[in-house]
Structures are given as C-alpha cells and as structure tokens.
C-alpha positions as CSV (number, residue, x, y, z in Angstrom):
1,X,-117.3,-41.9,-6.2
2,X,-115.9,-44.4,-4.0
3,X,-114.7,-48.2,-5.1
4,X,-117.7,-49.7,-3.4
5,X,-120.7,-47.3,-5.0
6,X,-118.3,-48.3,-8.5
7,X,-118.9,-51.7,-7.8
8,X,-122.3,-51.6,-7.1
9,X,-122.8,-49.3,-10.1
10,X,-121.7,-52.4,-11.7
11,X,-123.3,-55.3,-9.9
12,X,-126.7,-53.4,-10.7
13,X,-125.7,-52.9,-14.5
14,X,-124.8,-56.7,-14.3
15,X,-128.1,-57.9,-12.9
16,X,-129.9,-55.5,-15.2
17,X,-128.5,-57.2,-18.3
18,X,-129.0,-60.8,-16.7
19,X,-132.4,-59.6,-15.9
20,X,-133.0,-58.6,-19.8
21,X,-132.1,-61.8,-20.9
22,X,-133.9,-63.9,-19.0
23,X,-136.6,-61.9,-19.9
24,X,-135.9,-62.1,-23.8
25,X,-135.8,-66.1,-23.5
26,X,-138.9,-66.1,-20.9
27,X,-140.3,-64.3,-24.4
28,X,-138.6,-67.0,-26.6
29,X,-139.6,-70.1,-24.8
30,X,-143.4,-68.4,-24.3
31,X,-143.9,-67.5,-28.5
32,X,-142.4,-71.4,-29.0
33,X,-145.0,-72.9,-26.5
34,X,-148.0,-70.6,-27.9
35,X,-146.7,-71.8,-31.9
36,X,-146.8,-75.3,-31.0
37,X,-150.1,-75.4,-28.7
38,X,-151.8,-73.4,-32.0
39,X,-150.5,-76.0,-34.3
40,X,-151.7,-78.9,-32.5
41,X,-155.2,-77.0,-32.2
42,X,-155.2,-76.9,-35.9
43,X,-154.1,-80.6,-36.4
44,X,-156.6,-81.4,-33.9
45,X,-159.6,-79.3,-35.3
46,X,-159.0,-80.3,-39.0
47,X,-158.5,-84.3,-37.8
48,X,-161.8,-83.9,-36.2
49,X,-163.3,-82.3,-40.0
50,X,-161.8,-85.5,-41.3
51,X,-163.6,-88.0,-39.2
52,X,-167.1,-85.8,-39.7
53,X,-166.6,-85.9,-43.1
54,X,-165.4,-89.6,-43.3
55,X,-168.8,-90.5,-41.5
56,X,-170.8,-88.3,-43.7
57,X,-169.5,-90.4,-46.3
58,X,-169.8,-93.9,-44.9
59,X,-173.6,-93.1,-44.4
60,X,-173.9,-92.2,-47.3
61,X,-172.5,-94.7,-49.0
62,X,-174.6,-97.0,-47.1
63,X,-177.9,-95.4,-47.5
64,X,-177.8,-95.8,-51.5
65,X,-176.4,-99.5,-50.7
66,X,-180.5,-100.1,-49.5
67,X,-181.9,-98.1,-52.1
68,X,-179.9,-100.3,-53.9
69,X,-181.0,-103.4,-52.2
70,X,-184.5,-102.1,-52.2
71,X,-184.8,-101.8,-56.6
72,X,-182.6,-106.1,-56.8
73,X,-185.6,-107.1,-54.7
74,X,-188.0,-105.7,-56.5
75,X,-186.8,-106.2,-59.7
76,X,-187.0,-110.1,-58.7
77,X,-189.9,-110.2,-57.1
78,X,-192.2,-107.7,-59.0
79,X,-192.8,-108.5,-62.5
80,X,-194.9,-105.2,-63.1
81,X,-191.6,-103.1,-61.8
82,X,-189.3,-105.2,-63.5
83,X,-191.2,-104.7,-67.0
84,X,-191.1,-100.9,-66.5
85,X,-188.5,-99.8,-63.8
86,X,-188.7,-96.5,-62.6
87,X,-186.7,-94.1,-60.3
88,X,-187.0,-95.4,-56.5
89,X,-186.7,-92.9,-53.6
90,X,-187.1,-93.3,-50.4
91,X,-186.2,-92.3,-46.7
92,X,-183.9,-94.3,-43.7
93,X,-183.4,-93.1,-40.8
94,X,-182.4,-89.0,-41.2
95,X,-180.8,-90.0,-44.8
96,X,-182.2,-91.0,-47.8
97,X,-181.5,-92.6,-51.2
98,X,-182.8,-92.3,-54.7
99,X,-182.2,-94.9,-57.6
100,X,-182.9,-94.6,-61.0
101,X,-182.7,-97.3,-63.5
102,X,-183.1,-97.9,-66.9
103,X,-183.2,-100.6,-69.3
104,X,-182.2,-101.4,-72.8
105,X,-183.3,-104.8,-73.8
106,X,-182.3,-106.6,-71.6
107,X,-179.7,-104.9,-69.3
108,X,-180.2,-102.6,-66.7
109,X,-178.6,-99.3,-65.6
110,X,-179.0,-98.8,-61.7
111,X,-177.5,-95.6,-60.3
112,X,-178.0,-95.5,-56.3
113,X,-177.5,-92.2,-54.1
114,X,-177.2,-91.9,-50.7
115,X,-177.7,-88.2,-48.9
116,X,-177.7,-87.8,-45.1
C-alpha cells in the first residue's frame, strides 16, 4: 500500500467518525426538540382542561345565584310561599338550578345549586 491510498485510508476513517457524530447529536438535538414540543402539548392541553373546567364552574355558580334570587323574591313577595317554602327548580338557558329551603321558626335554610 502506497502513502497516499494510507492517507486516504485515513481521511475516509476520519470523515466516517465526523460523520457518526454529527449524526449522534443530529439524534441528540432531534429527541430534545421532540421532549420539549410534547411537554408544551401537555401544558397546553391540560391549561385548556383548566379554563373548561373554570367556566363550567363559573356557570354554575351563577345559575344557583338566580335560583337563589328567584326563592328572596318570592319569599318577599308571596305570602303563601313564604308560609310554606318549598324546593324551587327551574331551568336558564342550557343550565339549571334547584333550591331547597327550610324553616325553623323563624329562620330559613336556603341551599342553591347550579348544574350546566
């Protein structure tokens, strides 16, 4: 073998190696990128389960606020109701609420749900 094929010999064992390396951190940098994209999927997907939720509850809250509102008024303004209160339901919207109250003497219990 002469000096030249010994030096190519090398210079192709050299590029070989360069060639696996840049390969291995093509790999590297490739697994980082897909780790970090699938983390910020999950961060995004359970932030977006947080604000369905959070609105869920918000309606919800709200809908037994008029049930609510619905059994003050009547317990003002209808004597017959107010004498013998009973559980209120009713619908708003796609929700609804339910209310039940009850009374001991003179006070009244009044529990309000909301479900959307």
């Amino acid at each position: 073998m002469t000096q030249n094929a010994k030096r190519e010999t090398q210079n192709d064992m050299t590029r070989n190696k360069e060639r696996g390396a840049v390969l291995l951190l093509t790999f590297i940098v490739m697994t980082a990128l897909v780790t970090i994209t699938a983390g910020f999927l999950y961060m995004l997907s359970a932030r977006a389960r947080s604000v369905a939720y959070a609105k869920n509850s918000e309606k919800a809250f709200w809908l037994a606020e008029a049930g609510l509102q619905q059994v003050m008024y009547r317990l003002r303004n209808d004597s017959v109701f107010s004498e013998n209160p009973t559980t209120v339901t009713g619908n708003l919207g796609d929700g609804s609420y339910s209310v039940t109250i009850s009374m001991d003497e003179t006070t009244y219990t009044i529990t309000s749900t909301g479900t959307n």
